[in-house]
N, CA, C and O atoms as CSV, one atom per row, in Angstrom:
chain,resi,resn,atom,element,x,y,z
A,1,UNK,N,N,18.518,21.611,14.386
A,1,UNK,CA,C,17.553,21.980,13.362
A,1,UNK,C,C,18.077,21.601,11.975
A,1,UNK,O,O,17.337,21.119,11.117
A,2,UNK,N,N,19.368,21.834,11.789
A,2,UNK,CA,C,19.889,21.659,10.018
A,2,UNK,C,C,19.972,19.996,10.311
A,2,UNK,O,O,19.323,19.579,9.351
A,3,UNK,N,N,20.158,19.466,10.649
A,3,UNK,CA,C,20.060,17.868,11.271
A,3,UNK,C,C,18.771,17.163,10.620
A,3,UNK,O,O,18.658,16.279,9.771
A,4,UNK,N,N,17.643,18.079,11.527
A,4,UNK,CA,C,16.606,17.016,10.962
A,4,UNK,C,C,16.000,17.684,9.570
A,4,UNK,O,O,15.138,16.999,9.021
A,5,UNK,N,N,16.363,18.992,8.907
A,5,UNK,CA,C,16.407,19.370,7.916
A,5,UNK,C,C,16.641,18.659,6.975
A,5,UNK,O,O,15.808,18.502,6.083
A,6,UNK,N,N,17.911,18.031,6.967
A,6,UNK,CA,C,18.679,17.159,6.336
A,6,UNK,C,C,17.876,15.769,5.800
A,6,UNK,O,O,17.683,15.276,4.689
A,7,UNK,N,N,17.486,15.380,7.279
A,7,UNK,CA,C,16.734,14.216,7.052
A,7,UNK,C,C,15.626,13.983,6.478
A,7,UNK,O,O,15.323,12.896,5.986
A,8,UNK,N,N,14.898,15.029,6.492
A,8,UNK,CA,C,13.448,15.198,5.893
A,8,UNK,C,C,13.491,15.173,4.660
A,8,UNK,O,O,12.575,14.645,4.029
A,9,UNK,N,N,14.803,15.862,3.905
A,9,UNK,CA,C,15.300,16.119,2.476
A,9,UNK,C,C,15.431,15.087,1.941
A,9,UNK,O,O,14.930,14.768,0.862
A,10,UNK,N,N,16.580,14.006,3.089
A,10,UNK,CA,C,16.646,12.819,2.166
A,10,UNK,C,C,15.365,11.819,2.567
A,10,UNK,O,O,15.405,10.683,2.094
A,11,UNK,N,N,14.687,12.038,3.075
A,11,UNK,CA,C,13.226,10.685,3.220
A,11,UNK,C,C,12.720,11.313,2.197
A,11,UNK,O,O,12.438,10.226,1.693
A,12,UNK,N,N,12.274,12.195,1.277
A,12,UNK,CA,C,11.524,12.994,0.258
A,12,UNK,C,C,12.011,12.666,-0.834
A,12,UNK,O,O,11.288,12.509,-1.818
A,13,UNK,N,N,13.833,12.433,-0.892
A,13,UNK,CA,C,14.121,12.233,-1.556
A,13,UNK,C,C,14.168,10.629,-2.131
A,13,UNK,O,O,14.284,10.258,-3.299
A,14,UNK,N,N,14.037,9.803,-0.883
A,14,UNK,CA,C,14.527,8.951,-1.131
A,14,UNK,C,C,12.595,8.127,-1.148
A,14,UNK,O,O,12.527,6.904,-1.265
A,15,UNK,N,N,11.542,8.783,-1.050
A,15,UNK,CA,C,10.133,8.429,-1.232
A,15,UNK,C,C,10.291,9.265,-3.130
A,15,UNK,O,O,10.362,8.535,-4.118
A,16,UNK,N,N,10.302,9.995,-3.181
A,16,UNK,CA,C,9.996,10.045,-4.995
A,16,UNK,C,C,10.886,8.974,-5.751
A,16,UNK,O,O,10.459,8.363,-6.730
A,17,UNK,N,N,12.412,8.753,-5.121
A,17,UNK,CA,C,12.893,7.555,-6.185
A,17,UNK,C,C,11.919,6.561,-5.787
A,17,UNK,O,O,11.238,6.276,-6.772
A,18,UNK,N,N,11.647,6.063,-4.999
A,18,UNK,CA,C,10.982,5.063,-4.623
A,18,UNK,C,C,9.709,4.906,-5.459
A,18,UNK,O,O,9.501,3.921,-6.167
A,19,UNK,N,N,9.059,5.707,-5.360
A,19,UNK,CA,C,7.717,6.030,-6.044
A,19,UNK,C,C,7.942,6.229,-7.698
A,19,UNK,O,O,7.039,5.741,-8.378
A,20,UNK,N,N,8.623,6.637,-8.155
A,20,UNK,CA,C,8.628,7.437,-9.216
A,20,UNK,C,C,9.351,6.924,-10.172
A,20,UNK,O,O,9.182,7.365,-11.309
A,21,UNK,N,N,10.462,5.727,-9.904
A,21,UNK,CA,C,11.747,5.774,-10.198
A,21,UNK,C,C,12.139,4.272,-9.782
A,21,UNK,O,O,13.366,4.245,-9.872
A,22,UNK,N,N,11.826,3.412,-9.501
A,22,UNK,CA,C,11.790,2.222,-9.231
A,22,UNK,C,C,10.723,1.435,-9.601
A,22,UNK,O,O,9.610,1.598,-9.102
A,23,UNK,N,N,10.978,0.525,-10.502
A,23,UNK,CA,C,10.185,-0.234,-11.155
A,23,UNK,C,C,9.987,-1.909,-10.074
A,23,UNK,O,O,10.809,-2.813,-10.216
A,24,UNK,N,N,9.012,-2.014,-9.254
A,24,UNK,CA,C,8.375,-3.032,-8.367
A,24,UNK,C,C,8.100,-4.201,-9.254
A,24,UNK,O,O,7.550,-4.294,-10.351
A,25,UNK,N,N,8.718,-5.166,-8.350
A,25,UNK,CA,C,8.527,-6.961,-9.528
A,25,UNK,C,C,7.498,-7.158,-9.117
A,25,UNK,O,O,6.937,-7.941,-9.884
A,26,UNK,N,N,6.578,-6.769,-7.918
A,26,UNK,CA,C,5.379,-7.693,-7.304
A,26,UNK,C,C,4.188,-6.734,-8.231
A,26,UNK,O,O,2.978,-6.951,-8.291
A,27,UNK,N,N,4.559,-6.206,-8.555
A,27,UNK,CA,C,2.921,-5.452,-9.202
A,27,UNK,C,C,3.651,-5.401,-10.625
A,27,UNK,O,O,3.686,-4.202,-10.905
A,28,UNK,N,N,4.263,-6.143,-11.677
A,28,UNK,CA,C,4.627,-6.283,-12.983
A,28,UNK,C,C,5.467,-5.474,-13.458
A,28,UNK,O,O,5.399,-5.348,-14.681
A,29,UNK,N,N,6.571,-4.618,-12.710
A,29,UNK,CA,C,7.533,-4.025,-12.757
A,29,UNK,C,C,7.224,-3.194,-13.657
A,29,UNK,O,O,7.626,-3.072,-14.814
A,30,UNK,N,N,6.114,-2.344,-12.759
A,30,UNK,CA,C,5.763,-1.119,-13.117
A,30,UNK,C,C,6.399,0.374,-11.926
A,30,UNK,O,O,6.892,-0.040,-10.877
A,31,UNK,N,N,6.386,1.268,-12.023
A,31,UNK,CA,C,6.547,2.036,-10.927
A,31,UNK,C,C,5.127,2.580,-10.198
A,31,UNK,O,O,4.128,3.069,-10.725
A,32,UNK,N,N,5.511,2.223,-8.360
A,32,UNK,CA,C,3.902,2.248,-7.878
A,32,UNK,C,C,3.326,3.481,-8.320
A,32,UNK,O,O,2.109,3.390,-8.484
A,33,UNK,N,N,3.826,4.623,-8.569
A,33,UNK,CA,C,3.403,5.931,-9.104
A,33,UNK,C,C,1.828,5.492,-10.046
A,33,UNK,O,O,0.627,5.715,-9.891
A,34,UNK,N,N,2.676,4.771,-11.037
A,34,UNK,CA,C,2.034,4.295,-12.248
A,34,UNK,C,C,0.778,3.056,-11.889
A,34,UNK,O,O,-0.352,2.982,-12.372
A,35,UNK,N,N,1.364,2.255,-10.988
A,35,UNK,CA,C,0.123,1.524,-10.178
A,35,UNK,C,C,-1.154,1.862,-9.543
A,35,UNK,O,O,-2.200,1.227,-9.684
A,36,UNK,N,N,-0.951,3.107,-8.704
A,36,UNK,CA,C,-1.399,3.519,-8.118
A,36,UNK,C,C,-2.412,4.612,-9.237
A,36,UNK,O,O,-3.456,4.823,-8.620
A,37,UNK,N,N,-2.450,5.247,-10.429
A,37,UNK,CA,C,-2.764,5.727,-11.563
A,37,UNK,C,C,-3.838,4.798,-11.865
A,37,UNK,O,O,-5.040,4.989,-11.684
A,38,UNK,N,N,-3.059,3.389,-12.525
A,38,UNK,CA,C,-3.971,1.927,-13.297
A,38,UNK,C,C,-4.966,2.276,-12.214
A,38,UNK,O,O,-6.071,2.794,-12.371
A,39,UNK,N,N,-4.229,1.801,-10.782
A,39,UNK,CA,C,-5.899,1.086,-10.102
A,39,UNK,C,C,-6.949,2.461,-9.590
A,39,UNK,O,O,-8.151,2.204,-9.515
A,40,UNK,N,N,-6.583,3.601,-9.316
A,40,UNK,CA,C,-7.472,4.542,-9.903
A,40,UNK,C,C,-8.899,5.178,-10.715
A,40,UNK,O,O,-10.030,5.544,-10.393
A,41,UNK,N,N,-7.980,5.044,-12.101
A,41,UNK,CA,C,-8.779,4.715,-13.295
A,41,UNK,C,C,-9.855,3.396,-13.520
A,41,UNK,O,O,-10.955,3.112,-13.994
A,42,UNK,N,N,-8.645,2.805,-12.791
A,42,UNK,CA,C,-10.078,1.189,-12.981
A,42,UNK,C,C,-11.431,1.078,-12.212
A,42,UNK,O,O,-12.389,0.483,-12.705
A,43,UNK,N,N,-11.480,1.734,-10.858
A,43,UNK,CA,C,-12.140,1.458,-9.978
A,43,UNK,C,C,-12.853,2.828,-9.870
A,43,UNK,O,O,-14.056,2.864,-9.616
A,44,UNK,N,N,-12.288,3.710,-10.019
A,44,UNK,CA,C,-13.400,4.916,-9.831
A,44,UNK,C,C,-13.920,5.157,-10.794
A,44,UNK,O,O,-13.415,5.143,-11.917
A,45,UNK,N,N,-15.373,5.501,-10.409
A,45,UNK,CA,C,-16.813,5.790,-11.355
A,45,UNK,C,C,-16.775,7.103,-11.604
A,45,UNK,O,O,-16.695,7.966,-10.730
A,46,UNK,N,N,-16.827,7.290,-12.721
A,46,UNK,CA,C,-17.023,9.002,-13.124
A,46,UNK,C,C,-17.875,9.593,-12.650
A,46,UNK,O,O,-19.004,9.139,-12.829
A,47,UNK,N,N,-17.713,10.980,-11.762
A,47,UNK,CA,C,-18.542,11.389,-11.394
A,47,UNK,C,C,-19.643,12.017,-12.454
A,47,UNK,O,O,-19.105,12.365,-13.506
A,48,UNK,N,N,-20.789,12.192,-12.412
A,48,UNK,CA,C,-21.853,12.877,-13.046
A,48,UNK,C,C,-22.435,14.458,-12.526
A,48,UNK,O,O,-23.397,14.479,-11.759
A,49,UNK,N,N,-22.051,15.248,-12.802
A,49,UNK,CA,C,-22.418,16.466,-12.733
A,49,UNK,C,C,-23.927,17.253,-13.395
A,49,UNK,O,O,-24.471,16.946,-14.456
A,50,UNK,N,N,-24.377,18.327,-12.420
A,50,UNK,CA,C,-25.670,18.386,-13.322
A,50,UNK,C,C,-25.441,19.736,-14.192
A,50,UNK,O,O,-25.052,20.572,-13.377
A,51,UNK,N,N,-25.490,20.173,-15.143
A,51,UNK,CA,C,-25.361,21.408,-15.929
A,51,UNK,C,C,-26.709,22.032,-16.186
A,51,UNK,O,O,-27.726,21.347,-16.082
A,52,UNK,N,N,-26.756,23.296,-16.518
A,52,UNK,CA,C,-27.576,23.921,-16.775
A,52,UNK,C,C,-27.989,24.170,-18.231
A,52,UNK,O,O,-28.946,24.902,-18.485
């Protein structure tokens, strides 16, 4: 059990540097965090709500 404890800690750990903390040459050496944000914003349509 403390075994795969361990492991889970460091894949978590080692997915936020990845994500968060590493700047990617193929998408303009941005961090995908931040990629994943851009293409987001670009592509989704604001939703419209109805108020009273």
């Amino acid at each position: 059990m403390e075994v795969a404890l361990t492991v889970e800690l460091a894949a978590a750990e080692w997915g936020d540097s990845y994500n968060h903390r590493r700047l990617h040459g193929e998408i303009g050496h941005i961090l995908s965090a931040e990629y994943e944000t851009n293409y987001y914003r670009a592509t989704t349509k604001p939703q419209i709500t109805a108020t009273d």
